[in-house]
MMTF fields as JSON, N, C-alpha, C and O atoms, coordinates in Angstrom:
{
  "mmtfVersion": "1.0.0",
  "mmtfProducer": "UNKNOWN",
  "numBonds": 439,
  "numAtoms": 440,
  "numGroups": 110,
  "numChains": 1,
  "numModels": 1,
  "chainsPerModel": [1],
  "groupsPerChain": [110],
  "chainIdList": ["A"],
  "bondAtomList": [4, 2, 8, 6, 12, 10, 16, 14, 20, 18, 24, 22, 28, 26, 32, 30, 36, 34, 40, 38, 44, 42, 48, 46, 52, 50, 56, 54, 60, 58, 64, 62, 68, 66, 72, 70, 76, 74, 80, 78, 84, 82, 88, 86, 92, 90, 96, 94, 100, 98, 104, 102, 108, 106, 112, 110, 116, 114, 120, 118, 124, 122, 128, 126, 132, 130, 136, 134, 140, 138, 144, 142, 148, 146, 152, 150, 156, 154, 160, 158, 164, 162, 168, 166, 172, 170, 176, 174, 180, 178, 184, 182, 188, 186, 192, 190, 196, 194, 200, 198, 204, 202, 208, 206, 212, 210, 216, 214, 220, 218, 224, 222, 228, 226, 232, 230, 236, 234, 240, 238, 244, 242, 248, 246, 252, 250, 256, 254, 260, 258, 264, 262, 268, 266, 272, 270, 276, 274, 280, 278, 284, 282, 288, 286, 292, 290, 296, 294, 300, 298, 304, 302, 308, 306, 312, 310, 316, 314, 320, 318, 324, 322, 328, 326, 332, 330, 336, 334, 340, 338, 344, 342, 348, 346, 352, 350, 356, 354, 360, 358, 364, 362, 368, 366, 372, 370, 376, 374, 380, 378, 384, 382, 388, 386, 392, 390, 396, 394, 400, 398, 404, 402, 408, 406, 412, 410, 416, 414, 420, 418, 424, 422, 428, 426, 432, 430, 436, 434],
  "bondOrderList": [1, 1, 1, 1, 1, 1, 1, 1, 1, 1, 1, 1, 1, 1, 1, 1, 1, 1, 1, 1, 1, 1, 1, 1, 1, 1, 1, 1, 1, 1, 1, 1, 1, 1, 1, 1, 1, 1, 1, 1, 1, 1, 1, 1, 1, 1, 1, 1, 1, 1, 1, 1, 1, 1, 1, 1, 1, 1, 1, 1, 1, 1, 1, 1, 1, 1, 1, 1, 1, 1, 1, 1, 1, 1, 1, 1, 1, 1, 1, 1, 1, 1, 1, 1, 1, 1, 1, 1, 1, 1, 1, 1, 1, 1, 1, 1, 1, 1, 1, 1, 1, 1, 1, 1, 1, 1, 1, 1, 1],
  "groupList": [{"groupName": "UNK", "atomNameList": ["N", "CA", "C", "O"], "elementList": ["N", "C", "C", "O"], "formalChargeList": [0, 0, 0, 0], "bondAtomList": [1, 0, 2, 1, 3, 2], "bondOrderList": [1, 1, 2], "singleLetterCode": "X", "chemCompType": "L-PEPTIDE LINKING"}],
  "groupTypeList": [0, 0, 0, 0, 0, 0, 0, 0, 0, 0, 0, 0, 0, 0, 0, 0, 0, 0, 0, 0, 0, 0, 0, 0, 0, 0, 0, 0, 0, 0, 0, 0, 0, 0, 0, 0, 0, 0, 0, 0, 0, 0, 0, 0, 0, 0, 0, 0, 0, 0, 0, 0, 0, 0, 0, 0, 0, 0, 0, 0, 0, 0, 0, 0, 0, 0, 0, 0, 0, 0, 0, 0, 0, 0, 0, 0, 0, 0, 0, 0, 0, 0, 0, 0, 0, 0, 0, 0, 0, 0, 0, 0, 0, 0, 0, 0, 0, 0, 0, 0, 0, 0, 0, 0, 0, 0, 0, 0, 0, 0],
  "groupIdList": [1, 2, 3, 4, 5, 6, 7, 8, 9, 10, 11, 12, 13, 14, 15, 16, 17, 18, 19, 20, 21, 22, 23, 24, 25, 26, 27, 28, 29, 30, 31, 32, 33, 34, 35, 36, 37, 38, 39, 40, 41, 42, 43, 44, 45, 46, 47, 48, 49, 50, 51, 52, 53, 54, 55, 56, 57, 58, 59, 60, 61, 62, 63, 64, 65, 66, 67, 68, 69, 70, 71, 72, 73, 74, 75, 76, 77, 78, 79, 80, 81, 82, 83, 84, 85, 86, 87, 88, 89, 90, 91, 92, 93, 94, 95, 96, 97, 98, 99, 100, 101, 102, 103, 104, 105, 106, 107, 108, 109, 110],
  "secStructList": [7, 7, 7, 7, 7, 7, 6, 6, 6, 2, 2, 2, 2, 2, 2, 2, 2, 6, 6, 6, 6, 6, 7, 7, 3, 3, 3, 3, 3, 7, 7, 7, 6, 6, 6, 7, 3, 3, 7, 7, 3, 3, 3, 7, 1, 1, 1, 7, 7, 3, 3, 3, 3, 3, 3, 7, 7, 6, 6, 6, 1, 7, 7, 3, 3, 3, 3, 3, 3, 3, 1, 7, 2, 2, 2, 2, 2, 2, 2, 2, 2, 2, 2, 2, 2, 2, 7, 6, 6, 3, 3, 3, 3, 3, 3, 3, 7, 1, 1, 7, 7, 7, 7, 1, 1, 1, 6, 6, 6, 7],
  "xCoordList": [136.502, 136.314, 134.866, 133.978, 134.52, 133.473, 132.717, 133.102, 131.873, 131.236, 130.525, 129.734, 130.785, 129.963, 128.8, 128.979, 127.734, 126.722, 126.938, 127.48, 126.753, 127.124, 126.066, 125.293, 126.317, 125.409, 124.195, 123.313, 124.328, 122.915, 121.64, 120.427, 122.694, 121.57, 121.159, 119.938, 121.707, 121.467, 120.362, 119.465, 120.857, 119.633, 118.433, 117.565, 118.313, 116.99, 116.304, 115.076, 117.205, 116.546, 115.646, 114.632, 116.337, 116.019, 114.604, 113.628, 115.012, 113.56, 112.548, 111.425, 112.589, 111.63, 110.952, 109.897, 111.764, 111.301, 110.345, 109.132, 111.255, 109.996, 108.715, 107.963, 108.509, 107.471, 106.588, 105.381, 107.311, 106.156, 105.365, 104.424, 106.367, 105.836, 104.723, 103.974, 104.72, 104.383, 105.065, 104.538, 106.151, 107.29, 107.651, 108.564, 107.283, 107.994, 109.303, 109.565, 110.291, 111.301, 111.935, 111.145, 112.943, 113.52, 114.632, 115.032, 115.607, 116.981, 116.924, 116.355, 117.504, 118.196, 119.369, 119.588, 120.411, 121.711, 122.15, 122.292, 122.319, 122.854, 124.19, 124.693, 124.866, 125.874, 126.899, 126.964, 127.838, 128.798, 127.792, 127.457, 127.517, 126.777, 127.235, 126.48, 128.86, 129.273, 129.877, 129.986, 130.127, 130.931, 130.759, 131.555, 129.481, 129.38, 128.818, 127.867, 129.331, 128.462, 127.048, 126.707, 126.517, 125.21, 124.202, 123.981, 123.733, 122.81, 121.902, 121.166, 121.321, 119.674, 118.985, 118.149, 118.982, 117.582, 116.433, 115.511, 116.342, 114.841, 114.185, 114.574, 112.952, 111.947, 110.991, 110.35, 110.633, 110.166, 107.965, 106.885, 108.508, 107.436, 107.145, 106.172, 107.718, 107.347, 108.047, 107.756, 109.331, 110.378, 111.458, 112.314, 111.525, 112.655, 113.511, 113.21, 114.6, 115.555, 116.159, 116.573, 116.263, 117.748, 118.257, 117.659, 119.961, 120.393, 121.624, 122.185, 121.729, 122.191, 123.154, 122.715, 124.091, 125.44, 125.88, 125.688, 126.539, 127.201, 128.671, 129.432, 129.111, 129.926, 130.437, 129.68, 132.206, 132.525, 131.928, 131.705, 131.655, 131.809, 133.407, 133.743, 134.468, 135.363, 135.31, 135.839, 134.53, 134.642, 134.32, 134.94, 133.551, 133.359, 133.504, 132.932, 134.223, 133.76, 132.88, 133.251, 131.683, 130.266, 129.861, 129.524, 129.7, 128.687, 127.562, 126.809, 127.249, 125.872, 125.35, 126.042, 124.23, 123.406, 123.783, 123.525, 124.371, 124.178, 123.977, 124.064, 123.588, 123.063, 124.355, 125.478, 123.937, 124.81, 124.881, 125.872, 123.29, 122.906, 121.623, 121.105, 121.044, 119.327, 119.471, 120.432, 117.913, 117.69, 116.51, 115.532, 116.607, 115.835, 116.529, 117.658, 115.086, 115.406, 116.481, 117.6, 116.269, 117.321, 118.777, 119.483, 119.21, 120.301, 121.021, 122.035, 119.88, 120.119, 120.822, 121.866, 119.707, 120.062, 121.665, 122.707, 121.616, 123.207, 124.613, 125.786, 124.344, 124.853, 124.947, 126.149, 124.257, 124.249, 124.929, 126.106, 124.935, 125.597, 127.184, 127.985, 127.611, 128.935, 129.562, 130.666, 128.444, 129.146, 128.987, 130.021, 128.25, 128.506, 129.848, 130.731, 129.426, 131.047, 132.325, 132.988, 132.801, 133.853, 133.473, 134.396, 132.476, 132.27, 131.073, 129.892, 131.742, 130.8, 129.868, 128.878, 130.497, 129.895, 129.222, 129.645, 128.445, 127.7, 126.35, 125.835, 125.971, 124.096, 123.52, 123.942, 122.478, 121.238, 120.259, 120.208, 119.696, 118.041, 117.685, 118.328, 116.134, 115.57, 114.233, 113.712, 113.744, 113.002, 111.463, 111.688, 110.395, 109.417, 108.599, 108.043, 108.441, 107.475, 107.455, 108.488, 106.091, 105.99, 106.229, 106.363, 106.288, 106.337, 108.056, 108.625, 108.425, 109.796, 110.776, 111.847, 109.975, 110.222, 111.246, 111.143, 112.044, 113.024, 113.922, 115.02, 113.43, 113.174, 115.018, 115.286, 116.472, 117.887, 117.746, 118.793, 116.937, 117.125, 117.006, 117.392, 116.247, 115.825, 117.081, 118.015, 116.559, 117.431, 117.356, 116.325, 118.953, 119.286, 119.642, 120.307, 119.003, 119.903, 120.349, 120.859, 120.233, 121.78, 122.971, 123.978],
  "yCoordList": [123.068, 121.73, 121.583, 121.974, 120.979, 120.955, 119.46, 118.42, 119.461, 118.014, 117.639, 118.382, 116.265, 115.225, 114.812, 114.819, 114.508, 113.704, 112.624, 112.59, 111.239, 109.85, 109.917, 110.842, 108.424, 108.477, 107.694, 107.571, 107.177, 106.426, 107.263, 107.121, 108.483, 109.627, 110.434, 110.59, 110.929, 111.458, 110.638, 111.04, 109.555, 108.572, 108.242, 107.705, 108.585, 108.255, 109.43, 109.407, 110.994, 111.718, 112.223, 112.912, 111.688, 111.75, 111.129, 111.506, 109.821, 108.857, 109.555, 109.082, 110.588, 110.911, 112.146, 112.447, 113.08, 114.034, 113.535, 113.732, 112.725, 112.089, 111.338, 111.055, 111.076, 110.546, 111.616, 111.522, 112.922, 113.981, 114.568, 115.36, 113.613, 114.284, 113.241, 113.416, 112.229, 110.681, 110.621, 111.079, 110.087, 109.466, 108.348, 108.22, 107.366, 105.886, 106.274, 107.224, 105.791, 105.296, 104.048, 103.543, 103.214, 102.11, 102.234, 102.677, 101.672, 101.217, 100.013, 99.041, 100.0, 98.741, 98.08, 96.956, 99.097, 98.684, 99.685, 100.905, 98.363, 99.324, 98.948, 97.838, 100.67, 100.844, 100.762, 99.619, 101.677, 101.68, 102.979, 104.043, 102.492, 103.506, 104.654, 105.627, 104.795, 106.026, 106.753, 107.979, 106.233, 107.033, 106.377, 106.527, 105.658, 105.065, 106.096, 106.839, 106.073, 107.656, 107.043, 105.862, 107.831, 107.281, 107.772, 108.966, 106.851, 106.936, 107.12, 106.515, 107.816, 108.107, 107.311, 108.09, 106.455, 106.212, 106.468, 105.652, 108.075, 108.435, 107.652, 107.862, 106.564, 105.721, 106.4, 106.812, 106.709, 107.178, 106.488, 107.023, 105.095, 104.204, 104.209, 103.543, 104.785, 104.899, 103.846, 103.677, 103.036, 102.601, 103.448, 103.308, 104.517, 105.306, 105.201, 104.243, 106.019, 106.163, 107.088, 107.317, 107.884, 108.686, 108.35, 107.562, 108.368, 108.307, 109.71, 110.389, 109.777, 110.688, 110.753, 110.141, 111.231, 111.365, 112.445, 113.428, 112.57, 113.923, 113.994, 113.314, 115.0, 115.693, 116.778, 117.591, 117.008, 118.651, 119.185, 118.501, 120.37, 121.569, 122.26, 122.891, 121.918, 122.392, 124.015, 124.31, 124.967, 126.312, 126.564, 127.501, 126.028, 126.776, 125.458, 125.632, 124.34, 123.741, 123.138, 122.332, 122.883, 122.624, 121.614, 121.751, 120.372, 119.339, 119.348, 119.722, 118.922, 118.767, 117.87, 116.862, 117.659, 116.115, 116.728, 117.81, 115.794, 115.624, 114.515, 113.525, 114.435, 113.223, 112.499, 112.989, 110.984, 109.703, 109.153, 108.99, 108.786, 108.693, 108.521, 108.397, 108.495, 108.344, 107.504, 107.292, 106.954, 106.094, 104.777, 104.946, 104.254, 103.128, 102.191, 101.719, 102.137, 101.493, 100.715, 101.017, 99.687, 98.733, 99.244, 98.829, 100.093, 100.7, 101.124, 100.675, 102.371, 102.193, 101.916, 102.361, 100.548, 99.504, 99.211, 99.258, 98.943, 97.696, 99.092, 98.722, 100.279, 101.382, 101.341, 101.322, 101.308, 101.517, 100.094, 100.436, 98.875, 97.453, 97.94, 97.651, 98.769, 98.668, 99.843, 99.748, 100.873, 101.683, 100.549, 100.557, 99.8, 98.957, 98.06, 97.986, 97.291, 96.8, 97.013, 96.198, 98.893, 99.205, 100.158, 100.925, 100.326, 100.412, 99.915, 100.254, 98.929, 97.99, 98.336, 97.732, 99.735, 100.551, 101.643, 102.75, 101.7, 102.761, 102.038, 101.032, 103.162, 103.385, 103.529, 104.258, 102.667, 103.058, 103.422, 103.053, 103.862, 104.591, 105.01, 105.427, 104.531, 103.913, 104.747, 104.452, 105.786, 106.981, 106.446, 105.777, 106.462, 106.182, 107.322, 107.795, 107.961, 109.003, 109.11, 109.225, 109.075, 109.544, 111.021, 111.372, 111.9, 113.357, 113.522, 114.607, 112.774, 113.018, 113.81, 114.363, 113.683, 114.726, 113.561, 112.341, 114.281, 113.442, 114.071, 113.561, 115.593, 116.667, 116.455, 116.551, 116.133, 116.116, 117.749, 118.263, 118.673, 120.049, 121.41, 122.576, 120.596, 121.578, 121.327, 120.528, 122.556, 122.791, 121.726, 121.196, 121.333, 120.345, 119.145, 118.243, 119.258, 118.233, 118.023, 116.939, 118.978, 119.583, 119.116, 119.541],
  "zCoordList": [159.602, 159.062, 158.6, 159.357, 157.263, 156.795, 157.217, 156.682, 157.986, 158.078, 157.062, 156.481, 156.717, 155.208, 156.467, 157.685, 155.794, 156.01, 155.744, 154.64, 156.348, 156.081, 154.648, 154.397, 153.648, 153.04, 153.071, 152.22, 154.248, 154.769, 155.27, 155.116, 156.141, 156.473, 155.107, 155.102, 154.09, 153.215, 152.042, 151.302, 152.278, 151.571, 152.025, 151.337, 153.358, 154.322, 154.228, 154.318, 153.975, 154.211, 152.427, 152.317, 151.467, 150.355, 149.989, 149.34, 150.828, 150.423, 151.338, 151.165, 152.31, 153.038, 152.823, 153.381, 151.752, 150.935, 150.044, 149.971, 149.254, 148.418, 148.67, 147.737, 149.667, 150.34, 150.513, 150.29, 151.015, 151.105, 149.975, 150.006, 148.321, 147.318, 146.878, 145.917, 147.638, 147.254, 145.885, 144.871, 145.908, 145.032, 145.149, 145.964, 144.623, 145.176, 145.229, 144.491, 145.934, 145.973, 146.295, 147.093, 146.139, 146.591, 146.284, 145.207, 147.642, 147.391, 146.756, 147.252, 145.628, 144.971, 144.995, 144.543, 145.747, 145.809, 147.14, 147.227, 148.307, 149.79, 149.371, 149.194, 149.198, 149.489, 150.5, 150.952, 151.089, 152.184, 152.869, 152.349, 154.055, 154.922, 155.212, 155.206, 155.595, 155.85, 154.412, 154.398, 153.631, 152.519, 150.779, 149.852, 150.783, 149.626, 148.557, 148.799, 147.654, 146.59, 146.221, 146.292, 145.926, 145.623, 144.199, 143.999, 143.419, 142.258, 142.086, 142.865, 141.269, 141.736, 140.469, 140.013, 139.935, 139.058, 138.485, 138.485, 137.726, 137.905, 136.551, 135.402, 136.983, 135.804, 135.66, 136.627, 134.242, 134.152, 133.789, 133.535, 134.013, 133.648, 132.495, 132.142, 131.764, 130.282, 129.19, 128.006, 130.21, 129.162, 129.101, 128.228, 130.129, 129.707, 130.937, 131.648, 131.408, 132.723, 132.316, 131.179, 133.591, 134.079, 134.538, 135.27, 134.844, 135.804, 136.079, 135.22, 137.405, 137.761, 139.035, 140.009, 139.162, 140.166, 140.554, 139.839, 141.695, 142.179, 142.057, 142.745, 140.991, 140.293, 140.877, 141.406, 140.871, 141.341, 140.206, 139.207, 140.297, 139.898, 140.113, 141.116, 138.68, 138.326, 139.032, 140.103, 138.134, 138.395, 139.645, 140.148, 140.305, 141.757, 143.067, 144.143, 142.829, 144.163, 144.317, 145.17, 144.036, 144.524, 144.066, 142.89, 144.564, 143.773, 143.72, 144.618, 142.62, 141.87, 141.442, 141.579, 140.859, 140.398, 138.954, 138.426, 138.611, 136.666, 136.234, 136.961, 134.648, 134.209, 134.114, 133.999, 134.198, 133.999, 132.733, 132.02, 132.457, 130.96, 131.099, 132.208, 130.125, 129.801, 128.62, 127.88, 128.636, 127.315, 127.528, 128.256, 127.233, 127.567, 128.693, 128.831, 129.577, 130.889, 130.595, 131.009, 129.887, 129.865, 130.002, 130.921, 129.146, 128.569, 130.086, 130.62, 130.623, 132.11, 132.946, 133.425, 133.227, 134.351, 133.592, 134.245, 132.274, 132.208, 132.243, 132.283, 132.227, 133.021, 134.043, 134.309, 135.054, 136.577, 136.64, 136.759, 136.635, 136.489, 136.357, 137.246, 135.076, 134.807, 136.3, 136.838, 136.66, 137.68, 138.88, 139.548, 139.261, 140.302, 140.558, 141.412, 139.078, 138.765, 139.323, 139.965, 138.846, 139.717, 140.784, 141.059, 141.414, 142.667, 143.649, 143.58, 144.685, 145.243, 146.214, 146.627, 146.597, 147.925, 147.026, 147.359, 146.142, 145.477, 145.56, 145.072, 146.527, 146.777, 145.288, 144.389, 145.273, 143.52, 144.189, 145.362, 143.898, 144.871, 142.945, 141.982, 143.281, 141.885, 142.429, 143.505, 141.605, 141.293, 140.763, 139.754, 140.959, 140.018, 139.906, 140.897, 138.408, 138.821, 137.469, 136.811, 136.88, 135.345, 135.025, 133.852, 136.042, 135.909, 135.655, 135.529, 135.632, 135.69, 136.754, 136.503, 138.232, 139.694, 140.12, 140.241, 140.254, 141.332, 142.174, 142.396, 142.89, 143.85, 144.181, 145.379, 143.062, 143.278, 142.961, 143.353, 142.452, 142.574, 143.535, 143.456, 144.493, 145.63, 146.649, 146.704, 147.515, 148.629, 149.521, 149.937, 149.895, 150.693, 150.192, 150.701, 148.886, 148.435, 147.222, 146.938, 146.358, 145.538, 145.864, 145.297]
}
């Protein structure tokens, strides 16, 4: 049996990576603690956004961070709005970093 990580622990432990990178982070939207999916927001302060979600991987099983959409913040946010919409228990965790780091590639949390 494969154990999930709740996604409250997985979000605490996210914002605490990034802290070691000094990354702002903030939750903007508390999800469902044990099983809410969760969004990442990366701002880029520029006027711009990513956003990004965890996706199977068809060919092998494996989820991954892929993009949601990008574009201008605005565009964004009224994106992340329509995924809230139909889901009420989806975590947003909102990224600030002009470097464009938002450390969803390293180990552990892929």
């Amino acid at each position: 049996m494969n154990a999930r990580l709740t996604s409250r622990f997985w979000v605490d432990a996210y914002r605490n990576r990034l802290k070691l990178y000094a990354i702002p982070a903030f939750v903007v939207a508390h999800g469902d603690d044990t099983a809410g999916a969760v969004l990442v927001k990366l701002n880029t302060l520029d006027g711009q956004a990513v956003a990004y979600h965890r996706s199977f991987d068809l060919m092998t099983g494996d989820r991954k961070w892929v993009e949601l959409t990008r574009g201008p913040e605005v565009d964004v946010d009224a994106a992340i709005r329509r995924q809230r919409g139909f889901d009420p228990d989806l975590w947003v965790i909102e990224v600030e970093d002009r470097d464009g780091r938002h450390l969803l590639d390293e180990p552990g949390l892929e």
